[in-house]
N, C-alpha and C positions, 0 to 999 in steps of 0.2 A: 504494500500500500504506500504510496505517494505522499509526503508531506506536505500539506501547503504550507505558505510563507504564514497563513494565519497562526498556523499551530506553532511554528516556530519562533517568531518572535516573541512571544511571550515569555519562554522559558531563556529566550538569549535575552531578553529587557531583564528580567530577575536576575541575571547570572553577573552582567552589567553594573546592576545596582545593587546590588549586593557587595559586590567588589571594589565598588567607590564605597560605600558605609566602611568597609574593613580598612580600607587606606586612606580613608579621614579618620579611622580612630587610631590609624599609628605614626599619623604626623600634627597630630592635637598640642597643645602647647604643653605642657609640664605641669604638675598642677605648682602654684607659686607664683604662675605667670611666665613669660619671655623672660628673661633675663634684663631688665631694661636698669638704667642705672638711677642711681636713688637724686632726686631734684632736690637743690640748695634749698632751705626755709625759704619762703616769700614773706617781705615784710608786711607786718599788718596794718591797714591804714583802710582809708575810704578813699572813693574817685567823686571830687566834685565838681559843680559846673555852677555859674550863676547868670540870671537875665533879666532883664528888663523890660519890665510889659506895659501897655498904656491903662490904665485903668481910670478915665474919669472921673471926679468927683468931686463936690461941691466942697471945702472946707466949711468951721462954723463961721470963720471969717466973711468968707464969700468968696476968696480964693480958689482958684482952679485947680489941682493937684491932679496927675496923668500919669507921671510915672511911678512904679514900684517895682521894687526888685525882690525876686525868688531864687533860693539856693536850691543847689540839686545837688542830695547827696546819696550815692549810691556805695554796693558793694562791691562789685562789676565793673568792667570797664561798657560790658554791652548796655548793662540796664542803664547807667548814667548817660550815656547816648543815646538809647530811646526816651527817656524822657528829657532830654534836652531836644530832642526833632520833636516831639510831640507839644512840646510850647513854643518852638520855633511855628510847625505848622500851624498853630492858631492862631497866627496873625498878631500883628502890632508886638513882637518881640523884638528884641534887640539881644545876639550874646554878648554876653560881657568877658566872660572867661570860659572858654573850652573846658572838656573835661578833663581833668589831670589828677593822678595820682597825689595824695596826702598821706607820707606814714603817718604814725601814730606818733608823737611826740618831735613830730619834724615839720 
C-alpha cells in the first residue's frame, strides 16, 4: 500500500518538532542566568523638569497675573518626559529647564 504525502507529514511535522523542543532545552540558559556582568550602583536621585504655563487671573488687586510655574518630578528618565510633553502639548507652556538628573544630596 502507497503512502500518501497526507499520512506522512504528520509523523515527519512531530519528528520535527519534537526535535526543536529537545534542542531548545539543551541550549536554554543556565539557571542563574547568562553570565552577564554585575552593573556599578546607580546613584539615587530624581529626574526633574520645570515650566511655565499661562494661567489667567484676576489678583484681589485687580492685577492680571498669567504666569505660573510647575515642577516635574519624576523617577524615570521616561516618565519625566512624558509629562513634560504632556504640558508642553496643552498649550500656552513655556520649558524652563529640561529634564535632568538630581542625585540625592547633589
Amino acid at each position: 500500500m502507497k503512502q500518501s504525502l497526507t499520512t506522512l507529514l504528520p509523523a515527519h511535522l512531530s519528528a520535527v518538532l519534537l526535535g526543536l523542543a529537545l534542542a531548545g532545552a539543551a541550549v536554554a540558559a543556565p539557571p542563574g542566568g547568562i553570565g552577564t556582568q554585575p552593573q556599578p550602583p546607580q546613584p539615587a536621585g530624581t529626574w526633574q523638569a520645570k515650566v511655565k504655563y499661562l494661567s489667567p487671573h484676576t489678583a484681589p488687586d485687580g492685577r492680571r497675573l498669567i504666569w505660573k510655574y510647575a515642577d516635574i518630578v519624576a523617577s524615570t528618565q521616561e516618565y519625566c518626559d512624558s509629562q513634560l510633553q504632556s504640558w508642553y502639548s496643552s498649550g500656552n507652556t513655556v520649558v524652563v529647564e529640561y529634564c535632568h538628573f538630581v542625585p540625592i544630596g547633589g
